[in-house]
N, C-alpha and C positions, 0 to 999 in steps of 0.2 A: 573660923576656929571651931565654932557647935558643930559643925558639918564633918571635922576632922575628928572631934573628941566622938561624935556619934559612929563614927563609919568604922572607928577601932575599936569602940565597946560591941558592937556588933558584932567584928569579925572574931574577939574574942569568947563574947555570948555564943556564938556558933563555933565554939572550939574550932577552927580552922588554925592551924600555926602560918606563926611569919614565915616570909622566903626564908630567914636563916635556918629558924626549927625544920623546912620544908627538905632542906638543901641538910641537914644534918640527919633528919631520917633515912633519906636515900640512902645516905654514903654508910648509914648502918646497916640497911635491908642490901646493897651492895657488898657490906663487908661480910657479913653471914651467908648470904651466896659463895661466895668466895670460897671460906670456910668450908661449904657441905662440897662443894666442887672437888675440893683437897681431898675427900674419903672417899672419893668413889673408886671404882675399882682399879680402874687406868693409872689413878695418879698415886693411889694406897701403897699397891702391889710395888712402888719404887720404895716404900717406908717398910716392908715386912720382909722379911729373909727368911725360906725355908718355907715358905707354904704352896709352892708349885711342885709337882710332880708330875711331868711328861717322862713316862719312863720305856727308853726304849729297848728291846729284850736283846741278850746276848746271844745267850742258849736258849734251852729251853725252861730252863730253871731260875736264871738271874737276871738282872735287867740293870742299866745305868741312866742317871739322869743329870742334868744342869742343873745345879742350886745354886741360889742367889746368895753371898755372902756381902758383907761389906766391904766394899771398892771394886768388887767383880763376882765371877761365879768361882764356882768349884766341881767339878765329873767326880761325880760318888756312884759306889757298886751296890747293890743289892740283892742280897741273897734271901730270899722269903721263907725258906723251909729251915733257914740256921738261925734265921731272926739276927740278920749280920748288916750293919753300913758301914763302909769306909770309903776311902778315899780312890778314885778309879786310878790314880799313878800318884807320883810324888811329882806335885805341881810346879814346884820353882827346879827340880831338875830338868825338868822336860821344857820350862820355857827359857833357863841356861843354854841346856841342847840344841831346842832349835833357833834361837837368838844366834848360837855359832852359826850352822851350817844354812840359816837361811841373811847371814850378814846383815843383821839388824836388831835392834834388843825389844823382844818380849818380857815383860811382869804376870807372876804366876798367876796374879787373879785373874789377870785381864788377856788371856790367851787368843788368839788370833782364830778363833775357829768356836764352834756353837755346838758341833756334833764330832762323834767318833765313831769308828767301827773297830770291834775287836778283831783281831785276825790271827792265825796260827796256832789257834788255842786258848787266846788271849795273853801270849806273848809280845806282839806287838800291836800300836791301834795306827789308825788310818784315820786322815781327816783332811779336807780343804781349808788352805787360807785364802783369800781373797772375795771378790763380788763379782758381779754382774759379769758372768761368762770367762772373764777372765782367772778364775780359780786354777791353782794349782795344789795338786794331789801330796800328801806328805806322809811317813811311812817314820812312826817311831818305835825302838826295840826297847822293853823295857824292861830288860835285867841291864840291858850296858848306857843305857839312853840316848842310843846313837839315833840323829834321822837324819832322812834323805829325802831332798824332792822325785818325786816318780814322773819320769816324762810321758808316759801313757794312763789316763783315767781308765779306775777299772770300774768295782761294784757301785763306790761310790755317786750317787744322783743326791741333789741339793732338796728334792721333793718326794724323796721315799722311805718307808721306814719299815722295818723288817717286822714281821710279824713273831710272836715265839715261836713257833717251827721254822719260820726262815724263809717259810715261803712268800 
């Protein structure tokens, strides 16, 4: 019993904690891990809305980008010289639109595509829905918000992106 009552004055003299204290530190220096984990950039940038800007240019004047909203993105235009943002089309008409003519329903946030191309002046945009080679090309007008799938790929590449002069 001396041998017992010495060997735990000991281990407490030597501030060492018991396996419980041992096993409740971990699981703290484990939780605070965790915690710093959460802010880092990867897992942040799913908590912050609006602070990326890849903007890719129209013209040579204006550009458009992907914003991250709550429950999905949103295609906004910008204009630099008017000091102007809005909205790149009216988003639940175009995924109405194509939800018809591609027989399946899209939700505005959550639009089937990640990029556009303006085309005809910026009358109608151009974009791919699908993956992995299997993409097909889609063509919306957006005074009437009619679209159509395109049975021939034109400009459109999944890995290029226009410079401001176009070239």
């Amino acid at each position: 019993m001396r041998l017992l009552v010495s060997a735990l004055l000991l281990f407490q003299a030597a501030e060492l904690p018991f396996p419980a204290q041992a096993v409740a530190q971990a699981t703290a220096v484990t939780d605070r891990y965790a915690r710093a984990e959460a802010m880092l950039g990867r897992n942040a940038r799913k908590l912050v809305y609006g602070a990326e800007v890849s903007p890719e240019w129209i013209d040579g004047a204006r550009f458009w980008y992907r914003d991250r909203i709550r429950g999905g993105f949103q295609f906004v235009v910008v204009d630099p010289a008017r000091g102007t943002k809005v909205p790149a089309f009216d988003h639940a008409r175009l995924a109405a639109a194509l939800s018809v003519a591609a027989e399946t329903t899209y939700a505005s946030a959550v639009l089937p595509f990640e990029r556009i191309r303006f085309v005809d002046g910026g009358q109608r945009i151009r974009f791919l829905v699908g993956g992995s080679g299997k993409e097909r090309e889609w063509s919306c007008e957006l005074a009437t918000y009619q679209c159509a799938r395109s049975e021939t790929r034109t400009e459109l590449h999944a890995d290029e992106i226009p410079s401001p002069d176009g070239r």
